[in-house]
N, C-alpha and C positions, 0 to 999 in steps of 0.2 A: 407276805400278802400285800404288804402296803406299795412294792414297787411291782406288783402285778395289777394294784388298782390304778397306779401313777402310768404304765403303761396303756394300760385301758381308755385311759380319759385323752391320751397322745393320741391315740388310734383312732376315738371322737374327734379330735381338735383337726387333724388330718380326712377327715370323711368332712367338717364343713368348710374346709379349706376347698377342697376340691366342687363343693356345691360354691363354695362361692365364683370360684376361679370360671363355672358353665356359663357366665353370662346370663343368669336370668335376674340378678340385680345391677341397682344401676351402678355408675363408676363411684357416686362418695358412699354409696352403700358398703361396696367394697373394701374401699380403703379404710373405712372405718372399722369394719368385721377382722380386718386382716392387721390393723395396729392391734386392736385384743385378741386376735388370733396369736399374737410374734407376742405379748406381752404375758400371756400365758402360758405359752411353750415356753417362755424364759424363767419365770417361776419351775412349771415344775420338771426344769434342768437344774435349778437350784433347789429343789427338794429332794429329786433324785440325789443329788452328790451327799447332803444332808443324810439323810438314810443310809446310804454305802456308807460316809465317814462313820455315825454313828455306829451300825454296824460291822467294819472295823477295830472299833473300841472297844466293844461290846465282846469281842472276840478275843481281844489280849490278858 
């Protein structure tokens, strides 16, 4: 469940990527949405792996 809810939240973070990317904000709006956009997707790349590892463990 938990790496069906961490894909879920990727699937949000990628739906406001793309609102941001329409141009209807302006350019430091942007860059600012899309550093915590990258800072977030980098988290939960490192939860996912977290999870697997864990759940490899958990399997031996």
């Amino acid at each position: 469940p938990l790496l069906r809810q961490l894909a879920a939240i990727g699937n949000n973070l990628n739906q406001t990527a793309r609102k941001v990317n329409s141009g209807q904000w302006s350019s430091g709006d942007r860059v600012q949405v899309v550093a915590a956009l990258m800072a977030i997707g980098d988290e939960l790349r490192r939860l996912r792996l977290a999870v697997r590892e864990q759940g490899a463990r958990d399997d031996s």
